[in-house]
Every structure is written in structure tokens, then in C-alpha cells.
C-alpha positions as CSV (number, residue, x, y, z in Angstrom):
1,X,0.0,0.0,0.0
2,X,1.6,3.3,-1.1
3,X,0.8,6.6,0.5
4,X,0.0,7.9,-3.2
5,X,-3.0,5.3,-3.4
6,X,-4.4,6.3,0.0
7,X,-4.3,9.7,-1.4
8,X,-6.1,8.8,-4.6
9,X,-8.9,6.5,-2.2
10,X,-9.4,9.6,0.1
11,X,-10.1,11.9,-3.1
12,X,-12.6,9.4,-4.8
13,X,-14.2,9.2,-1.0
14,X,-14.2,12.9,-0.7
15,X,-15.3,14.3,-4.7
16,X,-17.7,10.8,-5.2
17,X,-15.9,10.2,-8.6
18,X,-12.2,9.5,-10.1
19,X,-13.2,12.5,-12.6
20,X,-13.1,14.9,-9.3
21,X,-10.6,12.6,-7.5
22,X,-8.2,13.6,-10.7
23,X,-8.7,17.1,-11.5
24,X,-8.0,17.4,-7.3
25,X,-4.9,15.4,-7.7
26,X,-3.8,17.2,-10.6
27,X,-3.8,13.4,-12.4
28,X,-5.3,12.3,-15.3
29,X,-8.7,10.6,-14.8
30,X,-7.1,7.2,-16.0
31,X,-3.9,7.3,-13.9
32,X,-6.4,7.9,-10.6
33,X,-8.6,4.6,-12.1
34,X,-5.9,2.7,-12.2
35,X,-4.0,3.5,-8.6
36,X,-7.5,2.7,-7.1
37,X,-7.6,-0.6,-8.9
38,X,-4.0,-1.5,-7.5
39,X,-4.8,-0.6,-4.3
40,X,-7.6,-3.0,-4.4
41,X,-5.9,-5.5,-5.6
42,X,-3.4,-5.2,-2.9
43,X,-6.0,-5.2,-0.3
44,X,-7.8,-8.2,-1.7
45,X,-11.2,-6.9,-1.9
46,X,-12.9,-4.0,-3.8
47,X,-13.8,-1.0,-1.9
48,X,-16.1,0.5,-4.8
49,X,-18.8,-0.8,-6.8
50,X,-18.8,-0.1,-10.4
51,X,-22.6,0.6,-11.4
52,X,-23.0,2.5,-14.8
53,X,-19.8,4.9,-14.4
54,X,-20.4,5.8,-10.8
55,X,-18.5,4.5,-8.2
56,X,-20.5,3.3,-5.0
57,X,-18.6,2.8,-1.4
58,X,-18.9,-0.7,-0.3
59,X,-18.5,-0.9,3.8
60,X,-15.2,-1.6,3.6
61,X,-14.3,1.9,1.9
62,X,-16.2,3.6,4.8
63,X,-14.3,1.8,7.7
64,X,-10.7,2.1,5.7
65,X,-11.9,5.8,5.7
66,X,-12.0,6.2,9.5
67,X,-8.8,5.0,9.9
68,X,-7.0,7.2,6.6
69,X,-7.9,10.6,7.9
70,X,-5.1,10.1,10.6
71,X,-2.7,9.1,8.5
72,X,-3.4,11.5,5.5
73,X,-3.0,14.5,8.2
74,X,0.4,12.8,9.1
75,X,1.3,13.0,5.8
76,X,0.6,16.5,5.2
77,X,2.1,17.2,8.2
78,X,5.2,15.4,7.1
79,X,5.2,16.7,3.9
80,X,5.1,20.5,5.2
81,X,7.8,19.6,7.1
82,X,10.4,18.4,4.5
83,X,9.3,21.3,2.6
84,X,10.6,23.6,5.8
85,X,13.5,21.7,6.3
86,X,14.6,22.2,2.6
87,X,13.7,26.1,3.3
88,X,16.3,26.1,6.5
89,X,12.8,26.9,8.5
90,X,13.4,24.2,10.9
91,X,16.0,21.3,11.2
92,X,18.1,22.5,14.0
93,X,15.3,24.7,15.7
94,X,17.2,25.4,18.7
95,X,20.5,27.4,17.6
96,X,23.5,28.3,19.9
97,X,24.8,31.4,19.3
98,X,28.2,33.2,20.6
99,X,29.4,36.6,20.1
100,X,31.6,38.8,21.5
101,X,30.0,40.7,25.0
102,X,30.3,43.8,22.1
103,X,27.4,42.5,19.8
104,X,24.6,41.9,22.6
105,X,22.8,44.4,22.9
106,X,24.3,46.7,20.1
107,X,23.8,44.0,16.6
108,X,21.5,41.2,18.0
109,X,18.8,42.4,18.6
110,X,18.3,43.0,15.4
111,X,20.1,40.0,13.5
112,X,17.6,37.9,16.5
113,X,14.6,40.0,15.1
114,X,15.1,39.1,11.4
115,X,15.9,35.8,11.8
116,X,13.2,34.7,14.3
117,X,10.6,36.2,12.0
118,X,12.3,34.1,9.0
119,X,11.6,30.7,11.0
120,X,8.9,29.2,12.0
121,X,8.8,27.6,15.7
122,X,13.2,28.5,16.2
123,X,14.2,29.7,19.1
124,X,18.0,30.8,19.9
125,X,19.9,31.5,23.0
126,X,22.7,33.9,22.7
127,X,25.6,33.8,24.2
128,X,27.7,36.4,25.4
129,X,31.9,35.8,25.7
130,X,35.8,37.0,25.1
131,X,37.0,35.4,21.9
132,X,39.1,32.7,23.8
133,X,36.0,32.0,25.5
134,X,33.4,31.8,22.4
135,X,36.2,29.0,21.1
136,X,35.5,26.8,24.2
137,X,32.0,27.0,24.0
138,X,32.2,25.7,20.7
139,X,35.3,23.1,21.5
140,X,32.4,21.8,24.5
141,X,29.2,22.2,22.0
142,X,27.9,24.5,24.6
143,X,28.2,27.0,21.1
144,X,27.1,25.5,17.7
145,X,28.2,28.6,15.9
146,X,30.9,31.2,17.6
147,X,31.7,34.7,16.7
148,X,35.9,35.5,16.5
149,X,38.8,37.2,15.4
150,X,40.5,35.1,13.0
151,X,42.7,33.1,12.9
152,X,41.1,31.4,15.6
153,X,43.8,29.9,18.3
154,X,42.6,26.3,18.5
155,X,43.1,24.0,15.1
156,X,39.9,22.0,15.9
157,X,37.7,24.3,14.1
158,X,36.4,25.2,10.6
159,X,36.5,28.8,10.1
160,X,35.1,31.2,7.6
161,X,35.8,34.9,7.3
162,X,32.0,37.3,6.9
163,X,34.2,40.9,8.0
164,X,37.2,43.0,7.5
165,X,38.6,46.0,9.5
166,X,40.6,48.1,10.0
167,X,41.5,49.7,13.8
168,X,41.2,53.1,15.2
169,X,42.4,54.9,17.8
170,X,39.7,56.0,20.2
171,X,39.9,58.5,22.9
172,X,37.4,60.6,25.0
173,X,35.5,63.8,23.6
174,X,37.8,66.9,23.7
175,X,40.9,64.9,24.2
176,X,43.8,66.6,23.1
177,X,44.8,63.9,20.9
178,X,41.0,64.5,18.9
179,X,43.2,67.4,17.3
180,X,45.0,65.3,15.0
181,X,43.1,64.3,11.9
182,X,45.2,60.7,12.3
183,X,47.1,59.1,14.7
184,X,50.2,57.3,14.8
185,X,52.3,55.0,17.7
186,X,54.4,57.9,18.4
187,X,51.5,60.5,18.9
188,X,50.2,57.4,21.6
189,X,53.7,58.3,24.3
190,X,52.9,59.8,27.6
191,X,49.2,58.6,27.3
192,X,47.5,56.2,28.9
193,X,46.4,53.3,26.6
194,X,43.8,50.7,27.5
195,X,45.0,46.8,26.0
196,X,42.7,44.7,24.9
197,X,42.7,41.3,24.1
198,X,45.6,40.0,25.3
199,X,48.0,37.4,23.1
200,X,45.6,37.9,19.8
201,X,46.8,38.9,16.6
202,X,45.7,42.8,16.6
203,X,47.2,43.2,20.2
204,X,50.6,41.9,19.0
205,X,50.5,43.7,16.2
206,X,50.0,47.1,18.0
207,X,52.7,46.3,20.1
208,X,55.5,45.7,17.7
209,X,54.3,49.3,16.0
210,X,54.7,50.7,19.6
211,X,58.2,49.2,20.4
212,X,59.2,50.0,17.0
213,X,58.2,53.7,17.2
214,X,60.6,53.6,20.9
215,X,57.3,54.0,22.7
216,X,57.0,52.7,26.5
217,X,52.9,52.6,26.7
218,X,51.6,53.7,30.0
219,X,49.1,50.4,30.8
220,X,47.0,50.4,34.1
221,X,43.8,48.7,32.1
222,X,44.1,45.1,30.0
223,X,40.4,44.5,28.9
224,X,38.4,41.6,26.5
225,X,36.0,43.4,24.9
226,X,35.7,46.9,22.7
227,X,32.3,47.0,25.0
228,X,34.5,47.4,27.8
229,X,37.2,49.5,26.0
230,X,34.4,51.8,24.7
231,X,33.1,52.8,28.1
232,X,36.4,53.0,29.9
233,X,37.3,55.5,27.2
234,X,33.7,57.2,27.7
235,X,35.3,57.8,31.2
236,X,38.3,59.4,30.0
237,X,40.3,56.2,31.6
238,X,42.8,56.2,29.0
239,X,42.7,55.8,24.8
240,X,43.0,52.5,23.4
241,X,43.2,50.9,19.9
242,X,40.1,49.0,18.4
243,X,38.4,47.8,15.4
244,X,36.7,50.6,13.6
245,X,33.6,48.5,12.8
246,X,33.3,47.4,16.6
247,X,33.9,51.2,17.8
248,X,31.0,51.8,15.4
249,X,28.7,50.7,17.4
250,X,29.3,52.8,20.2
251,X,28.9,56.1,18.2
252,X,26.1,57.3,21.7
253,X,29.1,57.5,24.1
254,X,31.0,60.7,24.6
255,X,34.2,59.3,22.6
256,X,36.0,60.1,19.3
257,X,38.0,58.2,17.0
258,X,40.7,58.6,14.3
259,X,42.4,56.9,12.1
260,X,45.3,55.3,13.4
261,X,48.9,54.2,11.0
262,X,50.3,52.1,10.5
263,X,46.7,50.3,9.6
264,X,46.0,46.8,11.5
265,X,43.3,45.1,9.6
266,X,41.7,42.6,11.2
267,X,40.2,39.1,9.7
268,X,36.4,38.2,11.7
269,X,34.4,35.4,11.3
270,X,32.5,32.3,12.3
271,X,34.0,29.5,13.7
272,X,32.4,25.6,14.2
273,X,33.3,22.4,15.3
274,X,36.4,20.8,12.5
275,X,34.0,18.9,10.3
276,X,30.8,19.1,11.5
277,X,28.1,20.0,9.2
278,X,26.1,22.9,9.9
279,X,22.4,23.3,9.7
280,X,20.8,25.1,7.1
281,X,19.4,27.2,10.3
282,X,22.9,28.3,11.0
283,X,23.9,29.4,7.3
284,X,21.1,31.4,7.5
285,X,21.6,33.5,10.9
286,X,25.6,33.4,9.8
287,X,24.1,35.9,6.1
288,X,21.8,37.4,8.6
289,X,24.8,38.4,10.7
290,X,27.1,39.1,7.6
291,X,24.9,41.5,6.2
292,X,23.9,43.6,9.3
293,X,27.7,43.5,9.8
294,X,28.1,44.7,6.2
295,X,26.0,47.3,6.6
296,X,27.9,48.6,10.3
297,X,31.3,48.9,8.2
298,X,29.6,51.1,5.1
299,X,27.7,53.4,8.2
């Protein structure tokens, strides 16, 4: 017994005829006679009688009937669901998300918003961390999708790149250094700086452009995030180097930036478990994310 044929007998049951059975279907009136035929055949007994063109339930099509309904709904359901799960609609409904403490309340909300109202039934739970820290969620599958600065430390990972950028210096309103139109390591001597992201790529970077320059940085604040960074600065605790499309989002606070030489660009991306495939849910939050970051770095 195929599901098509319990189809077809639940169309001739419902339109009284194969002629309104077909044109339901979308079949040809000959292809619905014949299914009905073989599923009779199968069954070992006819369900219709045949009288002058008409077809006339027998007792055995109604109580067949009472048990298809059931199963037809399954099937529909069944059928809706594929259909999602080819769309990325569902699949992996729950979806474990980490991003730097920087993108919570400033990006999400918004990447949340458009994806939630792209699925039906997901639900996501964000999760906020450093970038060493978004790597061991994802190493522990606390994380099925993390948010870093690449390269990412760890090898056990497959990593693609969604951002570029380029750092700034950023320092409080009416600082003196807010004179300059850019910035360079020397300009930085007998200020107080505010490290971030200790042993990462940027951070090293800045550091060999601040020994080579002959500048001893004045350090009393080592921080993980540019949330952080932004509203120490805010406070007029010091001026620090940072991503210019992460300082972006921190436009409100009572800070300025400027562009600082010689340019650190910066690689950002999405990070996963080496080899594991990812959901058609994920690879659509990761273009939600891409573009929304996208749009940040042409603000």
C-alpha cells in the first residue's frame, strides 16, 4: 500500500468520482482509475462498486476511511515539514549562538529580530563571551556557531571569514589627541592606553608598531571586549586601539576616533566544530549576521 494510493482513495471518497478525485490530484482521470484498482488489488477486496460509471462505497471503503484521515494529516504534516527543512525553516530549531559581550545588545537584537521572523517555531539563545571564551563553547558544543577574530587559536575548528577591519584609535571627547586628523604610535607616548585582548593577533601587532616607534605605553587597564574599551574611554580612563567597525557601534558614548597608521586590519568570522556539518538554520543566521555587519562597516 503506497501513500499515493491512500491519497487517490481519500479523493474518490471525498469528490464521489475519479473525474473529481483527478482534477483534485492534478492526475489524469485514467492514472487515478488505475492506482485505485491496484490498491484493491493489494488489499484483496474492492472498496467501490462499479454501477453505470459511478462508483459506490462498499462498507469496507467507509471503515478504511475512519482509519486514513489520521494518516493523510500525518502526511501532510510530514510533507510541510520536508518542505521547511529544505527552506532552513526548521531542522536544527534550537540554535547556539556566541558573540563577543560587544554584539549583545548593540547587533543582535536586530540579527535575532530578522531571523526569528524568518523561521517558524526557532528559538536561539545567545551567548555572550571573550573570543578565547566563544572558542571553548564551541570546543564543549555549549556553542554550535561562535563569533571571532580570526585566525582562531585552536586547530579544531572550521573557520570562515563574513568581515574585515581596519583599527582606530579611540579617545574621550575633547581629548587633546581629537586634534589630529590621524594618529600614529608615536602620537600614543605619555598617554595612557587601555590593552585589549591579550596574546591575539591585533594586540601583537600594535605592540611591535609601539616598540618600534621607541614608545614605553603607559598600561593600568588590560580588557576583552571593545564593550568594555568603549566605556572606559567614555570615562576618560585612557585611549586604546580598536576595530573601527566594533567602535562603530558605540557612536552614543561621549568618545571620538581617528584613524590610526600604520593600519592593523583585522580578519572576523564564524567558527564551528572541524567537520561538523552545519544546519541550514545556522547558514542562515551566519548571512543574517554578515549582512547587518556589512551594513555597520559602510555606516
Amino acid at each position: 500500500m503506497k501513500i499515493r494510493q491512500i491519497e487517490i482513495f481519500r479523493s474518490v471518497m471525498a469528490g464521489g468520482s475519479t473525474i473529481a478525485a483527478a482534477a483534485t490530484l492534478g492526475l489524469s482521470q485514467s492514472a487515478v482509475s488505475r492506482q485505485l484498482a491496484q490498491l484493491e488489488e493489494e488489499l484483496g477486496f474492492e472498496l467501490f462498486e462499479r454501477s453505470k460509471g459511478r462508483l459506490l462505497p462498499r462498507p469496507e471503503a467507509f471503515a478504511l476511511m475512519d482509519e486514513v484521515g489520521e494518516l493523510t494529516s500525518l502526511v501532510a504534516r510530514l510533507k510541510r515539514y520536508t518542505e521547511d527543512l529544505r527552506a532552513g525553516t526548521v531542522g536544527q530549531r534550537f540554535l547556539k549562538v556566541a558573540v563577543p559581550h560587544s554584539f549583545i545588545a548593540t547587533l543582535m537584537p536586530e540579527v535575532i529580530e530578522t531571523y526569528l521572523s524568518q523561521r517558524r517555531d526557532a528559538s536561539i539563545e545567545l551567548i555572550g563571551g571573550h573570543y578565547d571564551a566563544i572558542e571553548q563553547m564551541i570546543l564543549a558544543r555549549v556553542a554550535d556557531i561562535g563569533f571571532v577574530g580570526l585566525p582562531p587559536r585552536d586547530k579544531g575548528f572550521d573557520a570562515r571569514e563574513i568581515v574585515r577591519s581596519e583599527s582606530v584609535c579611540i579617545m574621550p571627547a575633547g581629548h587633546p589627541l581629537a586634534a589630529r586628523a590621524s594618529l600614529t604610535p608615536r602620537d600614543l607616548s605619555g598617554h595612557g592606553i587601555i590593552m585589549l585582548g591579550r596574546q591575539r593577533p591585533a594586540r601583537l601587532a600594535f605592540e611591535r608598531q609601539l616598540r618600534r616607534a621607541g614608545v614605553f605605553p603607559i598600561v593600568r587597564i588590560e580588557v576583552h571586549s571593545v564593550e568594555a574599551t568603549c566605556g572606559l574611554v567614555a570615562r576618560g580612563l585612557g585611549v586604546a586601539v580598536v576595530p573601527e567597525l566594533i567602535a562603530g557601534l558605540y557612536r552614543h558614548l561621549p568618545i571620538e576616533q581617528r584613524p590610526f597608521s600604520p593600519c592593523i586590519h583585522g580578519a572576523y568570522g564564524i567558527v564551528t566544530l572541524k567537520g561538523a556539518p552545519m544546519s541550514r538554520s545556522a547558514e542562515a543566521f551566519i548571512e543574517i549576521l554578515k549582512s547587518r555587519l556589512e551594513a555597520e562597516a559602510t555606516a
